[in-house]
N, CA, C, O and CB atoms as a CASP TS submission, in Angstrom:
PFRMAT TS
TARGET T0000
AUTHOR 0000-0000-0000
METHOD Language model
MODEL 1
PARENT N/A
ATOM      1  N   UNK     1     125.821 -26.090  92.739  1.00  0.00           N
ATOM      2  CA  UNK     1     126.931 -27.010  92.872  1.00  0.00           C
ATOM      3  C   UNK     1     127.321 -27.116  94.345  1.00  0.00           C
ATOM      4  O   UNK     1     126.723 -26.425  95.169  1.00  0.00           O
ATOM      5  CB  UNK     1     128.132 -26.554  92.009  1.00  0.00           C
ATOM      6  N   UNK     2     128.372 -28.012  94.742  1.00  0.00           N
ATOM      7  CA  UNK     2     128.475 -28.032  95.666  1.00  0.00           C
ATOM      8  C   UNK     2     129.325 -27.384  96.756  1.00  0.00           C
ATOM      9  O   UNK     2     129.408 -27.631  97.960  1.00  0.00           O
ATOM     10  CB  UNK     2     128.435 -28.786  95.552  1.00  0.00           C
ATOM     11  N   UNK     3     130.057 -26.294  95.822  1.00  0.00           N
ATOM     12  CA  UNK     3     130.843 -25.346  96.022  1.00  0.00           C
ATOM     13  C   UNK     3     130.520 -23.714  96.471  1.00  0.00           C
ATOM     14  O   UNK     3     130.974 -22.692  96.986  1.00  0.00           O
ATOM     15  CB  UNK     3     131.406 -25.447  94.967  1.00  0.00           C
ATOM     16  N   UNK     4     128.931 -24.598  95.599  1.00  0.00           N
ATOM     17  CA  UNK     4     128.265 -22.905  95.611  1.00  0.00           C
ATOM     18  C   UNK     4     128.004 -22.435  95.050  1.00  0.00           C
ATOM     19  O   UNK     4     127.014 -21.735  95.262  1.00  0.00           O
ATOM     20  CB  UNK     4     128.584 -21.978  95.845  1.00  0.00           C
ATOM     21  N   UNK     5     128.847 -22.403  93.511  1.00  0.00           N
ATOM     22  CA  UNK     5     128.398 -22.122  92.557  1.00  0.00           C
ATOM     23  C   UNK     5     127.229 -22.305  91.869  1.00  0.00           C
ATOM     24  O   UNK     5     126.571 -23.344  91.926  1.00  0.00           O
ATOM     25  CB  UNK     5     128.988 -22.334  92.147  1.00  0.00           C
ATOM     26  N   UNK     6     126.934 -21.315  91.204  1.00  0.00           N
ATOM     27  CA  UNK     6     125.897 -21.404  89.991  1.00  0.00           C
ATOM     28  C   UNK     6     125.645 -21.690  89.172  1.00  0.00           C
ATOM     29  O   UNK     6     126.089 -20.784  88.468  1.00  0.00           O
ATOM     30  CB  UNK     6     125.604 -20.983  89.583  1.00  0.00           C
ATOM     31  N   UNK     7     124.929 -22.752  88.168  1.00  0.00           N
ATOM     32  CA  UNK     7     124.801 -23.834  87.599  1.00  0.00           C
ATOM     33  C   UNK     7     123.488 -23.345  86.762  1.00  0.00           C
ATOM     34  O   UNK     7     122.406 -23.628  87.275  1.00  0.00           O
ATOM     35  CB  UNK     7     124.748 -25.085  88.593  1.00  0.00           C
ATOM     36  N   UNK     8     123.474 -22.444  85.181  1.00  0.00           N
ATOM     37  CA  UNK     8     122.567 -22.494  84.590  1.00  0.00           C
ATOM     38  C   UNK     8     122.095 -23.527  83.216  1.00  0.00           C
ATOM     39  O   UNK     8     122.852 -23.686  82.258  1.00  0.00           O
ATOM     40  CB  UNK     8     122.624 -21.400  84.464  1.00  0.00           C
ATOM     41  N   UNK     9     120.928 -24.084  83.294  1.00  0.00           N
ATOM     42  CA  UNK     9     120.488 -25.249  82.122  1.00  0.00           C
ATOM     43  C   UNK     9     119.537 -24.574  81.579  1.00  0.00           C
ATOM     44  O   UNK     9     118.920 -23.629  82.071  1.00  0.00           O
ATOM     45  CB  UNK     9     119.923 -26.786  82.570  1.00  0.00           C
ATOM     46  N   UNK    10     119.374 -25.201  80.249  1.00  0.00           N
ATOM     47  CA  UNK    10     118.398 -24.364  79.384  1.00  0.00           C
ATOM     48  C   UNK    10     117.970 -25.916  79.378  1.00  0.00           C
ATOM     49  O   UNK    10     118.676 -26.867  79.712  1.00  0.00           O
ATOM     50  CB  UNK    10     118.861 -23.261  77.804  1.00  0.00           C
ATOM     51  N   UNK    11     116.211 -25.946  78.768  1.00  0.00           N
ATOM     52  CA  UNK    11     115.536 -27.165  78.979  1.00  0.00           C
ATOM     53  C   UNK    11     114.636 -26.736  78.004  1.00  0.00           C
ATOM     54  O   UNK    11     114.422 -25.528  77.891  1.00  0.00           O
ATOM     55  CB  UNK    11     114.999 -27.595  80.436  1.00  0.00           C
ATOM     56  N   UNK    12     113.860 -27.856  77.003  1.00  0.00           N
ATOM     57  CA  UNK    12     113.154 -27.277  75.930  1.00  0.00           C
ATOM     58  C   UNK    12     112.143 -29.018  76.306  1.00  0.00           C
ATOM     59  O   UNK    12     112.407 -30.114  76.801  1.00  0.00           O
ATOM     60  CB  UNK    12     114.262 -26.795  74.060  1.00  0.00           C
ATOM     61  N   UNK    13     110.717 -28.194  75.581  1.00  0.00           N
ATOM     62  CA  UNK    13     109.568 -29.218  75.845  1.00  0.00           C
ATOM     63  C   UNK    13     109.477 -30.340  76.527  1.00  0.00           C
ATOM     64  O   UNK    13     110.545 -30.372  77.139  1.00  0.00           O
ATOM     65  CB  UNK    13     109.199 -29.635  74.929  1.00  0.00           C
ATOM     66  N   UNK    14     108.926 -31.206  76.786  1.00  0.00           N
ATOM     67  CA  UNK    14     108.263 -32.274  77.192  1.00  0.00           C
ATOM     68  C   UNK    14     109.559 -32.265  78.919  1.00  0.00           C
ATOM     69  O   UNK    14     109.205 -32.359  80.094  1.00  0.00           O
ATOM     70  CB  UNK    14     108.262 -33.858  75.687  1.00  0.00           C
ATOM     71  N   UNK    15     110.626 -32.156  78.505  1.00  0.00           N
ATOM     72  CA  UNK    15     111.750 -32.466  79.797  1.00  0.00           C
ATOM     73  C   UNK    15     111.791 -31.097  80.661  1.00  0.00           C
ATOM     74  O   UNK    15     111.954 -31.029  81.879  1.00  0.00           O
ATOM     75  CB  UNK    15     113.555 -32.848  79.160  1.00  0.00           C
ATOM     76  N   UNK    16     111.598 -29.972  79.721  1.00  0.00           N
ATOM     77  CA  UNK    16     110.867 -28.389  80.345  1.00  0.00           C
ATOM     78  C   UNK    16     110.373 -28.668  81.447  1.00  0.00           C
ATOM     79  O   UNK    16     110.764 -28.385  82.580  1.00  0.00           O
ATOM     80  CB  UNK    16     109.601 -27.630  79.529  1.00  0.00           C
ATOM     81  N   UNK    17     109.250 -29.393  81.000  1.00  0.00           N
ATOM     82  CA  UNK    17     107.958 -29.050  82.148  1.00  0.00           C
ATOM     83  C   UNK    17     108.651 -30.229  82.724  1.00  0.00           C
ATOM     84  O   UNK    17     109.710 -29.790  83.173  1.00  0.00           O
ATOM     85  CB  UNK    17     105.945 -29.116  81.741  1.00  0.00           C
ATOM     86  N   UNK    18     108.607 -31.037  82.858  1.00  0.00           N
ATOM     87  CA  UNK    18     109.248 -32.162  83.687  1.00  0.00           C
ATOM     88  C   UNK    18     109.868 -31.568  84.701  1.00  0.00           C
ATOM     89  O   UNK    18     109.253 -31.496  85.766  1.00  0.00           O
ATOM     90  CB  UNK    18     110.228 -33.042  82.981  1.00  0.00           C
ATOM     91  N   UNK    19     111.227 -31.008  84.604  1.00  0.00           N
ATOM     92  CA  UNK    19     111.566 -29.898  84.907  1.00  0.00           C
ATOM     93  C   UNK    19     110.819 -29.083  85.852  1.00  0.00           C
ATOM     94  O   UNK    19     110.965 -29.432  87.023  1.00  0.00           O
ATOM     95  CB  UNK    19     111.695 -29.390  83.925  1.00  0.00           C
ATOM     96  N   UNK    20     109.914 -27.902  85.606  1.00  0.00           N
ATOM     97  CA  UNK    20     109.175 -27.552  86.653  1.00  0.00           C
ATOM     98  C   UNK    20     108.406 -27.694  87.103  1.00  0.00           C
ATOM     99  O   UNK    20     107.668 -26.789  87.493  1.00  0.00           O
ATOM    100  CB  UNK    20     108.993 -27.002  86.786  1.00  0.00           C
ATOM    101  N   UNK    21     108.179 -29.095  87.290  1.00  0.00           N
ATOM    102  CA  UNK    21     106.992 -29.714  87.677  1.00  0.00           C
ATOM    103  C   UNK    21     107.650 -30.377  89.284  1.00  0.00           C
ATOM    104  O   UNK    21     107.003 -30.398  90.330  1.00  0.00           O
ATOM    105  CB  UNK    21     106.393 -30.968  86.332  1.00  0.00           C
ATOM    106  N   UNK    22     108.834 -30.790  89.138  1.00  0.00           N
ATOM    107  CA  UNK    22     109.776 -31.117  89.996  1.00  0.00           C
ATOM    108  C   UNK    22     109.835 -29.829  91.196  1.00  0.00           C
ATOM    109  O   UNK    22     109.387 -29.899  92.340  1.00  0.00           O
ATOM    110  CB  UNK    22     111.151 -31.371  89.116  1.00  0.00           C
ATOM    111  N   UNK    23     110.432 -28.816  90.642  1.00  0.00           N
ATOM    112  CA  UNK    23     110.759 -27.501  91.242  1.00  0.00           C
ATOM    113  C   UNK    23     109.824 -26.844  92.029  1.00  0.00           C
ATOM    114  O   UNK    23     109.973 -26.144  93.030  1.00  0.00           O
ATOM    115  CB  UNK    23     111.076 -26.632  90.315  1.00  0.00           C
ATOM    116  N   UNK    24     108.504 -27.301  91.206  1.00  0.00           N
ATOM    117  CA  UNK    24     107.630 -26.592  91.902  1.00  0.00           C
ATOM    118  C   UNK    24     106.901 -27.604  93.127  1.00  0.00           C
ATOM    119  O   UNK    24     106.104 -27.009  93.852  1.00  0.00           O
ATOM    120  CB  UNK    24     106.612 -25.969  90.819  1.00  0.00           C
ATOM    121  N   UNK    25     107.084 -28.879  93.371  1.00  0.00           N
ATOM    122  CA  UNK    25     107.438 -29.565  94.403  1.00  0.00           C
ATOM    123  C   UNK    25     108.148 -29.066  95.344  1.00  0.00           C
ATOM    124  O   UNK    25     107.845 -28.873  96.521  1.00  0.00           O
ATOM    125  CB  UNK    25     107.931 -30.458  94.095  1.00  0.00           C
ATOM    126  N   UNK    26     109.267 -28.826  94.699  1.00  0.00           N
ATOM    127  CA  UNK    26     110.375 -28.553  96.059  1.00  0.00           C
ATOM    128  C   UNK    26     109.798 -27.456  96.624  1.00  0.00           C
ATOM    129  O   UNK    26     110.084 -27.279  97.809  1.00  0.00           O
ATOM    130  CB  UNK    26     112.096 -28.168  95.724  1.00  0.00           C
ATOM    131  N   UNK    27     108.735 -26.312  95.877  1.00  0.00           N
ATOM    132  CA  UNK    27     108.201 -25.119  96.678  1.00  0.00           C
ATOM    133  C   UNK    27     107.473 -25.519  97.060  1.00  0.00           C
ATOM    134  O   UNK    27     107.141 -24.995  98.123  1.00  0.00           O
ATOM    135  CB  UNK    27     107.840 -24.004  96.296  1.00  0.00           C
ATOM    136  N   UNK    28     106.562 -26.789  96.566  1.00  0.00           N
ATOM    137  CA  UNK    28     105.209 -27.042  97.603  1.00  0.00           C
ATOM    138  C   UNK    28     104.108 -26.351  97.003  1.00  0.00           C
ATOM    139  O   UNK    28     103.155 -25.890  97.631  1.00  0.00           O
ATOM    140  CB  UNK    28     105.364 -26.422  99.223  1.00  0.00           C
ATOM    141  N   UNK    29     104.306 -26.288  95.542  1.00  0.00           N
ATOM    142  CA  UNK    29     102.930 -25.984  94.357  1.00  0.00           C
ATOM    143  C   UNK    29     102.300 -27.293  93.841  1.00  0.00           C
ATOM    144  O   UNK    29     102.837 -28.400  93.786  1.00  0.00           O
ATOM    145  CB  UNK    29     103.484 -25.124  92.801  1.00  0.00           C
ATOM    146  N   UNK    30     101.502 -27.068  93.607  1.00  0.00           N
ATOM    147  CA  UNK    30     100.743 -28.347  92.505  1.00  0.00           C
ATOM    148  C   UNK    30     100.680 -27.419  91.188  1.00  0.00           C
ATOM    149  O   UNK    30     100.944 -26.244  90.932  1.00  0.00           O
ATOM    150  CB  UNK    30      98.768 -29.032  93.048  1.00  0.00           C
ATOM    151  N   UNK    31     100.076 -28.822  90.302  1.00  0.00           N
ATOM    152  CA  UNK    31      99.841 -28.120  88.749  1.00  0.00           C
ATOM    153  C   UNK    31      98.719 -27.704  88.843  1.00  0.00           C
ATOM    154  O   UNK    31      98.180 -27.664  87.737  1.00  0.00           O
ATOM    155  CB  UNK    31      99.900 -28.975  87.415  1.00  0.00           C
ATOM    156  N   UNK    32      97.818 -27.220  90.001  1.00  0.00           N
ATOM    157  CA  UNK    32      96.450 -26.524  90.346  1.00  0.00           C
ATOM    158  C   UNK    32      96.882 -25.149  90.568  1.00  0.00           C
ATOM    159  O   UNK    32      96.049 -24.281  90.308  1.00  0.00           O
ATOM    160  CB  UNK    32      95.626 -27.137  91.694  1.00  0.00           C
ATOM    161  N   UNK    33      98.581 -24.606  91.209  1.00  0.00           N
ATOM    162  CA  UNK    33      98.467 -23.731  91.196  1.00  0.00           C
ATOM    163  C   UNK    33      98.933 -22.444  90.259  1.00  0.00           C
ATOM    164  O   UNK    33      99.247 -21.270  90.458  1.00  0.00           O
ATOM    165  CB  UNK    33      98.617 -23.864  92.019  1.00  0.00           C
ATOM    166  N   UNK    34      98.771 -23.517  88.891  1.00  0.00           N
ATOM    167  CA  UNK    34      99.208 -22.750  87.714  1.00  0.00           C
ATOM    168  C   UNK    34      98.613 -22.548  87.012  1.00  0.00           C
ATOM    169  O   UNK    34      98.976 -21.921  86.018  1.00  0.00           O
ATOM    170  CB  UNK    34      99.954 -23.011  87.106  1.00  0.00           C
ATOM    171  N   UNK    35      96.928 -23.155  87.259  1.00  0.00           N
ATOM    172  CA  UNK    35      96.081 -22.806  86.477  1.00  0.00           C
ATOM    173  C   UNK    35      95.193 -21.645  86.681  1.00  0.00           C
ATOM    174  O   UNK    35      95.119 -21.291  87.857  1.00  0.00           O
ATOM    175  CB  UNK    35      95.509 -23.740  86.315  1.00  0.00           C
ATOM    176  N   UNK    36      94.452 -20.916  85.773  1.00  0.00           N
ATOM    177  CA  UNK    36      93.773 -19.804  86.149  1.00  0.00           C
ATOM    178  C   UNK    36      92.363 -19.522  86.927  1.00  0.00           C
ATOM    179  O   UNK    36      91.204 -19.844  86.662  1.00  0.00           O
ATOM    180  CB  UNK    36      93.706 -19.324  85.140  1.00  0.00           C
ATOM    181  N   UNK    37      92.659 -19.151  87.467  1.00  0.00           N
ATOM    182  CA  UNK    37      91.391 -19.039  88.504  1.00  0.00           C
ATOM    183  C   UNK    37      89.742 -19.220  87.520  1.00  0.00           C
ATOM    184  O   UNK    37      89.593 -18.890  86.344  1.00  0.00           O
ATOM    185  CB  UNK    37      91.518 -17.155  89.384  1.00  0.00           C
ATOM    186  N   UNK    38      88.773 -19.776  88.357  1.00  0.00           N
ATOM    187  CA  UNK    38      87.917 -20.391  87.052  1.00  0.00           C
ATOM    188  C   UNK    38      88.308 -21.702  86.356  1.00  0.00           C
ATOM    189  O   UNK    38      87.285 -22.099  85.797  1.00  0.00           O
ATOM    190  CB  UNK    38      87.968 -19.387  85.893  1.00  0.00           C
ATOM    191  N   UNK    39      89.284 -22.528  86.140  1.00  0.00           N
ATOM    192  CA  UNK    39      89.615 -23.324  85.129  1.00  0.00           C
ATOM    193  C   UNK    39      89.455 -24.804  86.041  1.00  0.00           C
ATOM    194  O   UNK    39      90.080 -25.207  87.022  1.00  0.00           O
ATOM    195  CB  UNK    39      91.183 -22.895  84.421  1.00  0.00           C
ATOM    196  N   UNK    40      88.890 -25.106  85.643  1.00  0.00           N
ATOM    197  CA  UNK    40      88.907 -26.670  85.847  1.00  0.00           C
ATOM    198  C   UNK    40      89.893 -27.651  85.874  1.00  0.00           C
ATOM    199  O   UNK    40      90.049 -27.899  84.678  1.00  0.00           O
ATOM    200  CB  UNK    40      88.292 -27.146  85.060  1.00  0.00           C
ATOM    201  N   UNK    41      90.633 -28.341  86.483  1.00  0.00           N
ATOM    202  CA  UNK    41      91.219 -29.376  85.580  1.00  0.00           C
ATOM    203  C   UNK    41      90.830 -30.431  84.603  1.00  0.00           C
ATOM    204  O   UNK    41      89.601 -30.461  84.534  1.00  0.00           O
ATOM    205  CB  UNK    41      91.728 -29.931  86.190  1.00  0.00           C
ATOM    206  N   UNK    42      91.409 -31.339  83.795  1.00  0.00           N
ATOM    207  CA  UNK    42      90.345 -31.640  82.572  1.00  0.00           C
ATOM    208  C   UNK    42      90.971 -32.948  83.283  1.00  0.00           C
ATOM    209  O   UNK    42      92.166 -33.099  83.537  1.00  0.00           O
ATOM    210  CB  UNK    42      90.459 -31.098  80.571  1.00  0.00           C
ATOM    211  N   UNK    43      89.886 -33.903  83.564  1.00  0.00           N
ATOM    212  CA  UNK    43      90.581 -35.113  84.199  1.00  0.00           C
ATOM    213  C   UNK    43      91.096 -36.060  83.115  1.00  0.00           C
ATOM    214  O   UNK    43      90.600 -36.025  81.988  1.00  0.00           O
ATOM    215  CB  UNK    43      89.584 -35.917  85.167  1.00  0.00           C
ATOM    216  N   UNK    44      91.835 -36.694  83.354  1.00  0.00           N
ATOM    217  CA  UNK    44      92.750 -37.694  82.516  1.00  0.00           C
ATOM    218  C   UNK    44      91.897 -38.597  81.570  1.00  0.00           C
ATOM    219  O   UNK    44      92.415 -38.892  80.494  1.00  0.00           O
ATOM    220  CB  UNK    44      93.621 -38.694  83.529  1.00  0.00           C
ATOM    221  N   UNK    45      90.468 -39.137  81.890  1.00  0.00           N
ATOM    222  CA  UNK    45      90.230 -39.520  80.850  1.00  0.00           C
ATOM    223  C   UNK    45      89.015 -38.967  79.656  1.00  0.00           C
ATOM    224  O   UNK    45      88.378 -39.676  78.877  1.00  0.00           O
ATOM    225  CB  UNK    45      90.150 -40.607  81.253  1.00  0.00           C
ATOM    226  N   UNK    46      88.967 -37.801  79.785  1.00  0.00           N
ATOM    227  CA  UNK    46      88.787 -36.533  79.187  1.00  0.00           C
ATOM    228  C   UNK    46      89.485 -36.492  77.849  1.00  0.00           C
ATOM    229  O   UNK    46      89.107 -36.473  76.678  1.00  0.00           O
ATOM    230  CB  UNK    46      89.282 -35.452  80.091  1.00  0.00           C
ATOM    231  N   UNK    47      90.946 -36.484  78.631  1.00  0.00           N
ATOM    232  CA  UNK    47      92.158 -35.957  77.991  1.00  0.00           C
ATOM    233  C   UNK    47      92.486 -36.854  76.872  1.00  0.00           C
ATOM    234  O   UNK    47      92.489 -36.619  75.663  1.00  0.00           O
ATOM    235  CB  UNK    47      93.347 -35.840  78.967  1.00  0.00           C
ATOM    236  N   UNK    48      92.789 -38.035  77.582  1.00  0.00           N
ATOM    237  CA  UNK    48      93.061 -39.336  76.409  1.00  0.00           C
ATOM    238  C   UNK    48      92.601 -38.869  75.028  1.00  0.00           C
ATOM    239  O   UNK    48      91.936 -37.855  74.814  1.00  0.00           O
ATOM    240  CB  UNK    48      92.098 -40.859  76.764  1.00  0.00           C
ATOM    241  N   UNK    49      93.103 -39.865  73.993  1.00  0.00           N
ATOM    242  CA  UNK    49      92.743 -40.105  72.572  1.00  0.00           C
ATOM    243  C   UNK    49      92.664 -38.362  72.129  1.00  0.00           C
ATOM    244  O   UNK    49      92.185 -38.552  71.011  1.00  0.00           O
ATOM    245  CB  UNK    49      91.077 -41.158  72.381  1.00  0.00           C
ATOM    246  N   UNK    50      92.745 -37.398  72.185  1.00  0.00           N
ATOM    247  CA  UNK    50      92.463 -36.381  72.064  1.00  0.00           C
ATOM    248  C   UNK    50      93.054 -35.370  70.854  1.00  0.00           C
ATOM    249  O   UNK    50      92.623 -34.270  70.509  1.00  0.00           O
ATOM    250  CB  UNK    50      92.629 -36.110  73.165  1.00  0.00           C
ATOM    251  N   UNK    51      94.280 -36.197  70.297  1.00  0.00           N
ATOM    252  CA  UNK    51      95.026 -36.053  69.165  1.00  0.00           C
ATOM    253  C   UNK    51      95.661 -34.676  69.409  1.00  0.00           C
ATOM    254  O   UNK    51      95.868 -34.094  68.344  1.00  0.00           O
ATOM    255  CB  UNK    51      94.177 -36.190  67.845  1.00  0.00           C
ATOM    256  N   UNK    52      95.985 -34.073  70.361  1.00  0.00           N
ATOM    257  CA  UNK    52      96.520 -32.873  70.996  1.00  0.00           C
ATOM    258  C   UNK    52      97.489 -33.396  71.503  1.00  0.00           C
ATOM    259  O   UNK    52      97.465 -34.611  71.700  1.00  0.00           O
ATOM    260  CB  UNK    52      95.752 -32.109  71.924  1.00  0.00           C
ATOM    261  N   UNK    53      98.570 -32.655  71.843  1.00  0.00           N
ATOM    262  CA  UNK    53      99.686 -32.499  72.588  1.00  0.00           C
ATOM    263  C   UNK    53      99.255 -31.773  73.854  1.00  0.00           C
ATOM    264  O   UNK    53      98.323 -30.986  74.021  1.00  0.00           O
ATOM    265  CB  UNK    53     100.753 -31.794  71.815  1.00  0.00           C
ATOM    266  N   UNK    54      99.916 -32.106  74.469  1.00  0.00           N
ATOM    267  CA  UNK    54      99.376 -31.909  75.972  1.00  0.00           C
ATOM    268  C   UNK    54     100.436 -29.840  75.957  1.00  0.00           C
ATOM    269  O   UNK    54     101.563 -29.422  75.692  1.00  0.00           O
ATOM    270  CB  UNK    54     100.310 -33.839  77.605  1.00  0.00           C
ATOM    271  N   UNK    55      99.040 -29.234  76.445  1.00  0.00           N
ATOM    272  CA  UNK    55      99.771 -27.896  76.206  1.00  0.00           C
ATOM    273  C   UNK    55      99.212 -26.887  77.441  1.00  0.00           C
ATOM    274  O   UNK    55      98.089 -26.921  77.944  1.00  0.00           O
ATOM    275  CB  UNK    55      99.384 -27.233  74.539  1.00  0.00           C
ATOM    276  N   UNK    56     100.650 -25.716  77.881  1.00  0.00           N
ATOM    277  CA  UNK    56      99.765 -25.040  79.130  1.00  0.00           C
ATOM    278  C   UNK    56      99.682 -23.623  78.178  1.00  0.00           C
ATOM    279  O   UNK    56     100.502 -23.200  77.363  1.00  0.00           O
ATOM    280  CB  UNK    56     100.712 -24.870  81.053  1.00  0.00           C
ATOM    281  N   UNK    57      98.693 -23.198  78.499  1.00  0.00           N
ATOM    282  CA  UNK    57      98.233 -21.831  78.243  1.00  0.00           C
ATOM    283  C   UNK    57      97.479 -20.892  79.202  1.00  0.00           C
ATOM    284  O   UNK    57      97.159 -19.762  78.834  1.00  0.00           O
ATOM    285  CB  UNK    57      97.476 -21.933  77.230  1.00  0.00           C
TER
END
């Protein structure tokens, strides 16, 4: 806040990651650096039609 205070939100799926996807901008991560060493990214049209929910593990 702008006082200073501390300001906690709880955030659940899809707006979650939204969420730290943002944050981890402001540190200057990508979503490369959350994946596990070895792992590929699966490029987008891979991904499509895939009848999955988009999920991190």
């Amino acid at each position: 806040m702008l006082d200073g205070s501390t300001v906690t939100a709880v955030y659940e799926r899809g707006l979650a990651r939204l969420i730290q996807h943002e944050i981890d901008h402001l540190h200057g991560l990508l979503y490369t650096s959350r994946m596990r060493p070895g792992v590929a990214p699966l490029p987008v049209e891979e991904y499509r039609q895939t009848g999955h929910a988009w999920a991190y593990e």
